[in-house]
FIDOPA-548604 format. One line per 10 residues: number of its first residue (from 1); their letters; for each residue y, x negated, z of C-alpha. Coordinates in steps of 0.25 Angstrom, whole numbers. Layout:
! FIDOPA-548604
NUM	a	Y/X/Z | ...
END
This chain:
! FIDOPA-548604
1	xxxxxxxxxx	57/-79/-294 | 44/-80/-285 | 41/-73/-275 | 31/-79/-265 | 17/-69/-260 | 10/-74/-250 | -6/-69/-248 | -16/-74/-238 | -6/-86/-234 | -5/-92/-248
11	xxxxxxxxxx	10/-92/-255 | 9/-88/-270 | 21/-87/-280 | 21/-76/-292 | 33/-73/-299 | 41/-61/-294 | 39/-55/-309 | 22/-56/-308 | 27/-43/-298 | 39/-36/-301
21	xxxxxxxxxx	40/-31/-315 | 55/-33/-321 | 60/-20/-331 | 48/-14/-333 | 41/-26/-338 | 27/-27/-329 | 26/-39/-320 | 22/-53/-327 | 6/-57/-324 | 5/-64/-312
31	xxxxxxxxxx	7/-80/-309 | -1/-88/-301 | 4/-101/-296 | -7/-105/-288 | -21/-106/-294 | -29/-93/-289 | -41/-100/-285 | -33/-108/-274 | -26/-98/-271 | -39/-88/-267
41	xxxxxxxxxx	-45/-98/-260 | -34/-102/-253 | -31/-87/-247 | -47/-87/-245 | -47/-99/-237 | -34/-95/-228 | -40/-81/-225 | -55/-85/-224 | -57/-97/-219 | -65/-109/-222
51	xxxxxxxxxx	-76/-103/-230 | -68/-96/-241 | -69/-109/-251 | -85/-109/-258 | -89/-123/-264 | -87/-115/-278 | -72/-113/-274 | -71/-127/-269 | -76/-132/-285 | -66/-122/-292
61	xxxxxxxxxx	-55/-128/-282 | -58/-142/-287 | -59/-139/-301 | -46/-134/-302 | -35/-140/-310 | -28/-151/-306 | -15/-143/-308 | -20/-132/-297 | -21/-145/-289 | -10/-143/-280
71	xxxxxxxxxx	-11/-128/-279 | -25/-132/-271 | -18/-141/-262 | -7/-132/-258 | -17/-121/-255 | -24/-131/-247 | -11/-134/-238 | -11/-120/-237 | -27/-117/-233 | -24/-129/-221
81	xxxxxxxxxx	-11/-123/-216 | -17/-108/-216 | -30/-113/-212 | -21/-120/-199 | -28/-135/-201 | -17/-139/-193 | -19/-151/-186 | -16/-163/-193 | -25/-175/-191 | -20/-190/-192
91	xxxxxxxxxx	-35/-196/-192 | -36/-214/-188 | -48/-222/-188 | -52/-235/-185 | -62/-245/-193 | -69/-246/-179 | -84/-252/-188 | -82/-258/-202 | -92/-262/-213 | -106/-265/-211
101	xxxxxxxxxx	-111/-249/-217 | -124/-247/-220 | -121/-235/-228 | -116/-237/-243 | -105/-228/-245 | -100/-231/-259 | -86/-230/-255 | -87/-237/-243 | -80/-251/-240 | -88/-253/-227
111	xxxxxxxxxx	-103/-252/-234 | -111/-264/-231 | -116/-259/-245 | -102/-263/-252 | -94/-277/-253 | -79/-274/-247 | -69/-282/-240 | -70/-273/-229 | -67/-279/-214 | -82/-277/-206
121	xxxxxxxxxx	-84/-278/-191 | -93/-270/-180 | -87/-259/-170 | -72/-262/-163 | -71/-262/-150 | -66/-251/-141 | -52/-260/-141 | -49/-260/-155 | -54/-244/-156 | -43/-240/-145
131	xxxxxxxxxx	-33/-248/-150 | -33/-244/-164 | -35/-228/-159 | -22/-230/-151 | -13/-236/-163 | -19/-226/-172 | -14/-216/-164 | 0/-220/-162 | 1/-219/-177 | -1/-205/-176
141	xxxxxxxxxx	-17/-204/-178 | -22/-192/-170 | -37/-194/-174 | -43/-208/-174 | -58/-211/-178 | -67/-224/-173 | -73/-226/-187 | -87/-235/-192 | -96/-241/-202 | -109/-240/-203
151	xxxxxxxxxx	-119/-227/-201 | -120/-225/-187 | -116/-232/-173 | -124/-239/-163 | -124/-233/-149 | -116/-246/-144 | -103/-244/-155 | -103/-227/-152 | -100/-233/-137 | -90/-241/-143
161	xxxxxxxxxx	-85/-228/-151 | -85/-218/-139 | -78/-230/-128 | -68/-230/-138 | -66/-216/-141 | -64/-213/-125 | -55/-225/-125 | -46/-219/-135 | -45/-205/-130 | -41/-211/-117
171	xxxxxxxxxx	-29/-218/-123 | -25/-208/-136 | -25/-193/-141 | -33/-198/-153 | -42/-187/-158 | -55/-197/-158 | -64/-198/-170 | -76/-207/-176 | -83/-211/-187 | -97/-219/-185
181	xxxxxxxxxx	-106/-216/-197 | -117/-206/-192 | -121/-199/-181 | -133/-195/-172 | -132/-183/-162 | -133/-194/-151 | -122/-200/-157 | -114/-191/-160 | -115/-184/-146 | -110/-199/-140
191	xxxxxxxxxx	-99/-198/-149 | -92/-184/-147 | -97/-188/-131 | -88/-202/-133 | -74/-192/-136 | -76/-193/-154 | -69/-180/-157 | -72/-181/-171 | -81/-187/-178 | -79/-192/-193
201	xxxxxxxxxx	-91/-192/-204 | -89/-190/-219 | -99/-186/-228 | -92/-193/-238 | -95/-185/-249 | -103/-173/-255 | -118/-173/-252 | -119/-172/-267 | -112/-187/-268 | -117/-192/-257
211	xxxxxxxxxx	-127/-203/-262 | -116/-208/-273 | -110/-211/-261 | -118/-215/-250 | -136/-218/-251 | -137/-224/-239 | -138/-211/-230 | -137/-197/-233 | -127/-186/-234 | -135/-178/-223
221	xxxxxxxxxx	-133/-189/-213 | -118/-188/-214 | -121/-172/-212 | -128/-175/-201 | -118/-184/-194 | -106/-172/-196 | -116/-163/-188 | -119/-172/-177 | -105/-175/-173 | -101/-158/-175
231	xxxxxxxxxx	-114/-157/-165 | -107/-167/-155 | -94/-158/-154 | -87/-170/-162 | -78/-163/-173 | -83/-169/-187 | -73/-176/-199 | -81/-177/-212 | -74/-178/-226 | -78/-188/-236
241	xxxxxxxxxx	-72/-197/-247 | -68/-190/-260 | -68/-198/-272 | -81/-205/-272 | -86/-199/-285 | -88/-184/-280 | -84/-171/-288 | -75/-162/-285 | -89/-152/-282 | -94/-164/-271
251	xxxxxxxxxx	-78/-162/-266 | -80/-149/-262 | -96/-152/-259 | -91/-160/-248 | -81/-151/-245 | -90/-141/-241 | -99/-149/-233 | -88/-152/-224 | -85/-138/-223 | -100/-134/-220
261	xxxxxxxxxx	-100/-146/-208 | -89/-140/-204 | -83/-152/-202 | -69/-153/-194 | -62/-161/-205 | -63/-169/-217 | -58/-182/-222 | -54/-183/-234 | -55/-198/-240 | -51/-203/-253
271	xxxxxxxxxx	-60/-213/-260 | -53/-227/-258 | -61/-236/-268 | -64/-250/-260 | -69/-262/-269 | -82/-265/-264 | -88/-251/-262 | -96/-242/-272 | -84/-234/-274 | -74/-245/-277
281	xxxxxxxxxx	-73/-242/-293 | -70/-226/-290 | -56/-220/-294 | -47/-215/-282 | -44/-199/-282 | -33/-195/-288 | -22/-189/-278 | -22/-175/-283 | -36/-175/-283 | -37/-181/-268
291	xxxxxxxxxx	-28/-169/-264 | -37/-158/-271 | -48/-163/-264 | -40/-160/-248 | -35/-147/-254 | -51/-144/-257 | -56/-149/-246 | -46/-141/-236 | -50/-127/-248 | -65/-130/-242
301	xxxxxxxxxx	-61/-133/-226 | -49/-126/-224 | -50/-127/-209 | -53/-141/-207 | -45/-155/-205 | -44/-161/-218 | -41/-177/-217 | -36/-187/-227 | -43/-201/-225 | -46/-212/-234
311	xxxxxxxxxx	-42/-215/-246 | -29/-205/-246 | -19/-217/-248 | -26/-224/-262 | -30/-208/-267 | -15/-199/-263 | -7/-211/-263 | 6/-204/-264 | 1/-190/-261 | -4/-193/-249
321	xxxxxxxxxx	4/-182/-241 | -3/-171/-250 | -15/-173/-242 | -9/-165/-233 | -4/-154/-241 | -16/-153/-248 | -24/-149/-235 | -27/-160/-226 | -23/-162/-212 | -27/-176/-208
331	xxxxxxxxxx	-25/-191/-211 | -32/-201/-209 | -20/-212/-205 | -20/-227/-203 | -32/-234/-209 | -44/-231/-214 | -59/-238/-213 | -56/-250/-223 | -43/-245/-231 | -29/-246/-226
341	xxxxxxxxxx	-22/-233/-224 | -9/-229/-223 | 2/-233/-214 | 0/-221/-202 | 15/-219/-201 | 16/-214/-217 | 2/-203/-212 | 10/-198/-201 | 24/-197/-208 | 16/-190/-219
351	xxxxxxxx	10/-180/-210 | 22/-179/-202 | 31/-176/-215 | 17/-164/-221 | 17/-158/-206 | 23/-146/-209 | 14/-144/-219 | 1/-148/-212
END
């Protein structure tokens, strides 16, 4: 018989016999069925908020074995629910700039640097922006990004961003985002001033892997960029792509970045290996290995949105809907900048079968 104890909002089972000695025999030594690392710092994050994880608690976490795998990402469900991240985020975007980069991101179809099959073409028009917003949001998006190529926007295509913008929050309730490469302070200011709410720059990966990444700038620019937008009063998604080569140490290295920007959510991306691009030889994540990461990631920024974006399809396949379980509370739905997602209606149903849970 088990009888369940519950301390500091986490549910642990031990037999009844570890308590109650039967004919005089003393009681049996105690079993645990959750690992007692996750466990702690579970109870720690739940009662103390954001800052109970160290970077040295994040390496022990990733370390673990894989059969403690899904103890980490219950307890992760557990840190979002208790920590109330209760808004659930169906993020869109639109390809609105594509090809033509002067930057050489390794794993990047859109690189000038790299030879791919990619469709190229400047800036939409205000039409094709509006239009695509709308349908986006009868599918049931409730955040939709205008996103580019390239390292930063001329004055005459921010116009073209910020009459668009206005045009959509006239005709739906979207929650109005953009991603446009980097940032000055006049830039950003015209930005937050046009109706962006949230604006959308990843560092990618740790600072440590940076330039076997990326050499055509520097991480600190990306930094920069993050800062610029918090200064404009724009909230700030920054995540990165796991899978590009990285450790599990420059996991939890970018993991803590993000915490110390104080960032308002993280995409999480999967690498998607495209023919043509540096990273095209690179092996996919593993599922269980995809999840470890969310779970991690929500260990380090237990207060924040947590979104799954590229790459989920090839990486989860089948165990997409653990994403959720496994501490994040957002989709991106629809397609993404040069791969097909998947079919919206599947997202929504999927969410809609996890809600209770989220």
């Amino acid at each position: 018989m088990f009888r369940p104890l519950i301390w500091a909002n986490t549910l642990s089972y031990r037999q009844e016999a570890d308590y109650f000695p039967r004919n005089g025999h003393p009681a049996k030594k105690e079993k645990n069925m959750f690992n007692k690392k996750i466990i702690e710092l579970t109870e720690k994050i739940i009662n103390d908020g954001g800052d109970a994880v160290s970077y040295e608690d994040a390496c022990e976490l990733v370390h673990l074995p894989e059969k403690d795998t899904m103890d980490l990402l219950f307890c992760a469900h557990k840190i979002k629910k208790m920590r109330e991240v209760k808004e659930t985020i169906l993020c869109s975007i639109i390809n609105a700039k594509s090809g033509f980069c002067s930057e050489d991101c390794a794993f990047c179809a859109q690189s000038s640097h790299h030879k791919t099959e990619i469709m190229t073409y400047p800036l939409l028009d205000e039409e094709e922006i509006v239009k695509s917003a709308i349908e986006l949001e009868r599918g049931g998006a409730t955040r939709y990004s205008m996103v580019t190529s390239g390292y930063m926007l001329t004055d005459e295509e921010l116009d073209i961003i910020c009459r668009s913008a206005a045009a959509i929050a006239g005709k739906t309730d979207l929650t109005l985002c953009a991603s446009l490469g980097m940032l000055n302070e006049a830039k950003a200011r015209r930005l937050a001033e046009g109706g962006i709410v949230v604006y959308h720059h990843n560092l990618e990966t740790a600072r440590s892997f940076f330039d076997k990444v990326c050499t055509t700038h520097d991480y600190e620019e990306d930094i920069i960029t993050v800062k610029l937008a918090k200064a404009a009063g724009m909230k700030v998604c920054s995540g990165g792509i796991l899978g590009l080569g990285e450790t599990w140490e420059q996991r939890a290295e970018l993991a803590f970045t993000l915490k110390e920007l104080d960032v308002d959510g993280i995409p999480i991306n999967f690498l998607n290996h495209i023919a043509g691009t540096g990273m095209e030889k690179r092996p996919l994540l593993k599922p269980l290995e995809a999840l470890k990461c969310i779970a991690v990631f929500r260990f380090v920024n237990p207060d924040k949105n947590i979104l799954i974006c590229g790459g989920r399809e090839v990486t989860l396949r089948d165990y997409q809907s653990w994403a959720m379980l496994a501490g994040a509370n957002g989709l991106m739905i629809g397609n993404y900048l040069t791969t097909q997602g998947r079919n919206i209606k599947m997202d929504t149903d999927m969410v809609k079968d996890h809600q209770s849970l989220l």
